[in-house]
C-alpha positions as CSV (number, residue, x, y, z in Angstrom):
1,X,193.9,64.0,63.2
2,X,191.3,65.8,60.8
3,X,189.0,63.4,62.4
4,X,189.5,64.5,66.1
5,X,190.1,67.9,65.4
6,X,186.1,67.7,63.7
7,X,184.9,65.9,66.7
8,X,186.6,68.3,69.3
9,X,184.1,71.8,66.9
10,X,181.2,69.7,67.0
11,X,180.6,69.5,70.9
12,X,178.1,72.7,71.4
13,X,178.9,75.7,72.9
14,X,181.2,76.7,75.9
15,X,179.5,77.8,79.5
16,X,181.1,81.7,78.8
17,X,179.1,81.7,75.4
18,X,176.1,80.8,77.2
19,X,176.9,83.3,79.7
20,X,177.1,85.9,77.6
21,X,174.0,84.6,75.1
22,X,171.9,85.1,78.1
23,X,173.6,88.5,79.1
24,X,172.6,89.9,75.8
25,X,168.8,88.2,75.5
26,X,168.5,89.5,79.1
27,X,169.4,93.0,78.3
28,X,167.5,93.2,75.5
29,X,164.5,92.2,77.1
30,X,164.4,94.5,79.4
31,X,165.0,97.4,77.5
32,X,162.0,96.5,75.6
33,X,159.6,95.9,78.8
34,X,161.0,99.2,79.6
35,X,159.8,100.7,76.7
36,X,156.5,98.8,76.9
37,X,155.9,100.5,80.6
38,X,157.1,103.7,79.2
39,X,154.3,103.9,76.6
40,X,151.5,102.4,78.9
41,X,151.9,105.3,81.4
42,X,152.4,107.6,77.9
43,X,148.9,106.4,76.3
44,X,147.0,106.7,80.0
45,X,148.1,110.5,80.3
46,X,146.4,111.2,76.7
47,X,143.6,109.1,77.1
48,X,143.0,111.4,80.5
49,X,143.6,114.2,78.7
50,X,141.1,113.3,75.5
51,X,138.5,112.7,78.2
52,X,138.5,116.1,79.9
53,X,139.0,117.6,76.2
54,X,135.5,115.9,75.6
55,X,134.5,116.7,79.0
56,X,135.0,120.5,78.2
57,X,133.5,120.3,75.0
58,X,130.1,119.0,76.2
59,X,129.8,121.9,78.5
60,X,130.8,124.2,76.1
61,X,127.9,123.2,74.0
62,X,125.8,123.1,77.3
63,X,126.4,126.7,77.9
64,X,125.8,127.7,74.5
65,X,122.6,125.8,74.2
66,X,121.8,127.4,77.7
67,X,122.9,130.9,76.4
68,X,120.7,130.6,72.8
69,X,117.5,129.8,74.3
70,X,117.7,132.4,77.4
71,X,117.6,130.0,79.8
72,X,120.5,131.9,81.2
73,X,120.4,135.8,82.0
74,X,122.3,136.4,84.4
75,X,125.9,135.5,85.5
76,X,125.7,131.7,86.4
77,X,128.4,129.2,88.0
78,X,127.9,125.4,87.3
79,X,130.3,122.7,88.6
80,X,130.4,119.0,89.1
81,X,132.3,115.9,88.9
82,X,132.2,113.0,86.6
83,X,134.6,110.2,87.4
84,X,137.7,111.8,88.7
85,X,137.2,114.9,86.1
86,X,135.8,118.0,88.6
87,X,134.5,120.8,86.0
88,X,133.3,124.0,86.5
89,X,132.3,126.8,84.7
90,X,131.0,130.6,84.8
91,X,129.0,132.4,82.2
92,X,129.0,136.1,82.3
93,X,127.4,138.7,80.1
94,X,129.9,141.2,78.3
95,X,127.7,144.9,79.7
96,X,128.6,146.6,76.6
97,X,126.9,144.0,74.3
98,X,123.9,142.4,75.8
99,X,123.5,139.3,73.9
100,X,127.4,138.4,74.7
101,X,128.7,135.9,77.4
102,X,132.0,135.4,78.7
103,X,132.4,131.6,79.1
104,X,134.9,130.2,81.4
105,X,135.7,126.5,81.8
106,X,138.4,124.1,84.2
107,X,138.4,120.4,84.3
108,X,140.5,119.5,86.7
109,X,141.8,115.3,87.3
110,X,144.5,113.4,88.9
111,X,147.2,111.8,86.6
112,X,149.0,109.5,88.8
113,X,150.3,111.7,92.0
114,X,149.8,115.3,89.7
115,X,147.1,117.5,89.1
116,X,146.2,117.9,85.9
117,X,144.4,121.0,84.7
118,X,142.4,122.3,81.7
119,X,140.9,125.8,81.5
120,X,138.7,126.9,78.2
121,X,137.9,130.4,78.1
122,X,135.6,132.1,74.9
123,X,132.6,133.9,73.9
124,X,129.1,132.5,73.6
125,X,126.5,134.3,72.1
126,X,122.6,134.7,71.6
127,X,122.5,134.6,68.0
């Protein structure tokens, strides 16, 4: 009896233990792909977003190196487009102090189906 009663445990696992084996393994996985997709569409909205910081940056110092060495004197618009980043800015002296510029930045991008938008406003001057 002790015999057939070892043989009987020993013959693997029923069909509804699969069944449910393979429920769990199948639920986990997707909740981790999930996750995976989740953080792929996370990491491609910063990435976008540390480019037009960058972006905004460079013409930040642009203007400023414009501004030191008088190439500019007047108000002055600039735009343009770099990839899918359209920039444009707008220097404009402050009247009551002649060596002072308003500075005026927006990078504008697509992220997916939005717009995406970055403005950068501040003060350049001469000296």
């Amino acid at each position: 009896m002790g015999l057939k009663l070892l043989l009987k445990k020993n013959k693997g696992f029923s069909l509804l233990e699969v069944i449910i084996g393979v429920a769990i393994l199948s639920t986990g996985i997707v909740i981790v792909l999930q996750a995976l997709a989740f953080c792929a569409r996370v990491t491609g909205v910063s990435c976008n977003t540390v480019r037009a910081v960058f972006l905004a940056e460079d013409k930040w110092q642009e203007a400023g190196y414009k501004v030191k060495k008088g190439i500019i004197t007047e108000a002055s618009p600039a735009s343009g487009q770099e990839d899918n980043f359209k920039w444009s800015y707008e220097l404009s002296k402050f009247e009551e102090y002649p060596d002072l510029y308003k500075f005026d930045l927006n990078v504008n991008w697509t992220s997916g189906n939005r717009e995406e938008k970055l403005e950068l406003n501040s003060w350049l001057s001469k000296e």
